[in-house]
BAKOLDREN-95182 format. One line per field, with one value per residue (C-alpha): residue in one letter; x, y, z. Coordinates in steps of 0.02 Angstrom, whole numbers, plus 50000, padded with zeros to 5 digits. Example, Ala and Ser with C-alpha at 12.3 -4.5 7.8 and 13.67 -1.06 7.14 Angstrom:
<sites>
residu: (A:S)
x: (50615:50684)
y: (49775:49947)
z: (50390:50357)
</sites>
This chain:
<sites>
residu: (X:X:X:X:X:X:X:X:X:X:X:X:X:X:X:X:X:X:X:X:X:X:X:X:X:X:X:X:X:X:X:X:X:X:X:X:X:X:X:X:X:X:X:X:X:X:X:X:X:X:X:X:X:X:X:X:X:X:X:X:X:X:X:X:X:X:X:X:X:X:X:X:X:X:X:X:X:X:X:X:X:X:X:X:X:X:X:X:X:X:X:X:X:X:X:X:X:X:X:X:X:X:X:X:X:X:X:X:X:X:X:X:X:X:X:X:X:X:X:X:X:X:X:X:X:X:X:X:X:X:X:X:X:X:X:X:X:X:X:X:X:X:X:X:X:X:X:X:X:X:X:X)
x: (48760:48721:48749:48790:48712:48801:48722:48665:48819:48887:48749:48774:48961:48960:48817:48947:49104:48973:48933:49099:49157:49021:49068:49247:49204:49088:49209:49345:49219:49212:49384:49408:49262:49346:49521:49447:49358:49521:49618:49500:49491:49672:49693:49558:49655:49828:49752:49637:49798:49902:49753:49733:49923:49932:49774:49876:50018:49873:49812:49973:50022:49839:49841:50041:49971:49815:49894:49843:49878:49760:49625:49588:49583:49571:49487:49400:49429:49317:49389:49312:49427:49349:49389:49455:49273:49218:49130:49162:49268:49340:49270:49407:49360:49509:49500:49624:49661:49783:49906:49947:50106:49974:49773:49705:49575:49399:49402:49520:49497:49610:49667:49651:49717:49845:49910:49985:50132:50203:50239:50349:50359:50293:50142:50074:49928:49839:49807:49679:49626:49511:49478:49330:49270:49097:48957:48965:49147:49122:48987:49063:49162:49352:49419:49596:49633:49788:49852:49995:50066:50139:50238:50170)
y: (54847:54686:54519:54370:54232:54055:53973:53823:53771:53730:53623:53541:53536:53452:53303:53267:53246:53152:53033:53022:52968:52819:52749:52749:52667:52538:52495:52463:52344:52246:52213:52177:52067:51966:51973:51890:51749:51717:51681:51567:51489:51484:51381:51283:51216:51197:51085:50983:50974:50901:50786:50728:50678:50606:50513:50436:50383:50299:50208:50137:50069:49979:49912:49865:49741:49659:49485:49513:49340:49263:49368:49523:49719:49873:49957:50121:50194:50345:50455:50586:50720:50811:50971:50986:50994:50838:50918:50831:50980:50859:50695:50611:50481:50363:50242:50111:50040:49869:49829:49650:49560:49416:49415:49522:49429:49444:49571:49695:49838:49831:49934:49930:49775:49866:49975:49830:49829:49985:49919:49766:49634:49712:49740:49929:50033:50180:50290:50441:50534:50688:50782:50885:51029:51003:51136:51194:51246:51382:51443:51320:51154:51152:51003:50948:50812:50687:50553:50393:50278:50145:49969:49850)
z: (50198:50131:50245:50151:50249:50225:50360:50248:50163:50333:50356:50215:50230:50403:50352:50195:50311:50442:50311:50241:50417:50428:50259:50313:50497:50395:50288:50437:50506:50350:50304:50503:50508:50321:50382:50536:50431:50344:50466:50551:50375:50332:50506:50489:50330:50382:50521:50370:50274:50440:50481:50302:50316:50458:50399:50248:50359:50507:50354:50297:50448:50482:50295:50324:50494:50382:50293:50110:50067:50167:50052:50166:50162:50209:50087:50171:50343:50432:50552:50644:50757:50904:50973:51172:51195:51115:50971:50808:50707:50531:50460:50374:50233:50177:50040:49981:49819:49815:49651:49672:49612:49584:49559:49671:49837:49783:49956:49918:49817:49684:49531:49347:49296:49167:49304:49402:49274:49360:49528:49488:49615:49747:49823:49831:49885:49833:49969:49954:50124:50107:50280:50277:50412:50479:50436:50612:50624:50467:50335:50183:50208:50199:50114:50113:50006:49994:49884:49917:49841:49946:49947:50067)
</sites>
């Protein structure tokens, strides 16, 4: 009689599916843990790209109530958005640029001089807002950026 003795290859068998098993589990856990980073990321942005909006619009409304001809502007404005908590969460960095029907006050920020042809009579602004995430909020800024143009 002869007894055929297979005793390893079970052994063997059961660390392969084992190991098999872990990768699978460790895998799980990674695209759960990067699904979970983008989504915080993709809302993160849709608020940067709300705040750098509404950013644009704030500073059209303080440059419209600042009397140009009397020689002042607004030429940068600095916003910074807290959570509920009163941690700062965005830093939002606005800068204006004027196109004058006229010469442009010594004060205001004003474009390239051959530019001014393109707004005709009236007077216009340039309005870039950029809304950035602070370091705390994720591992790499998000930056939303945003760009007017619009008649005083």
């Amino acid at each position: 009689m002869s007894v055929t003795k297979r005793k390893g290859f079970a052994m063997i068998l059961a660390i392969f599916v084992v190991v098999m098993v872990a990768l699978g589990g460790a895998l799980l856990l990674s695209n759960a843990a990067k699904g979970s980073k983008s989504i915080s990321d993709n809302y993160l942005r849709a608020q940067a790209e709300l705040l750098a909006q509404s950013a644009t619009e704030y500073a059209l409304m303080r440059a419209q109530g600042v009397d140009t001809t009397a020689g002042a502007c607004l030429n940068q404005l600095n916003i910074t958005v807290n959570d509920a908590g009163g941690t700062a969460m965005f830093d939002i960095n606005i800068s204006l640029a004027y196109s004058f029907e006229n010469v442009a006050p010594a004060t205001c920020e004003a474009l390239d001089a051959n530019l001014t042809d393109m707004t005709g009579k009236d007077t216009m602004v340039l309005i870039d807002a950029t809304a950035v995430t602070r370091a705390t909020i994720t591992t790499e800024p998000i930056r939303a950026h945003r760009r007017s143009w619009q008649k005083l």
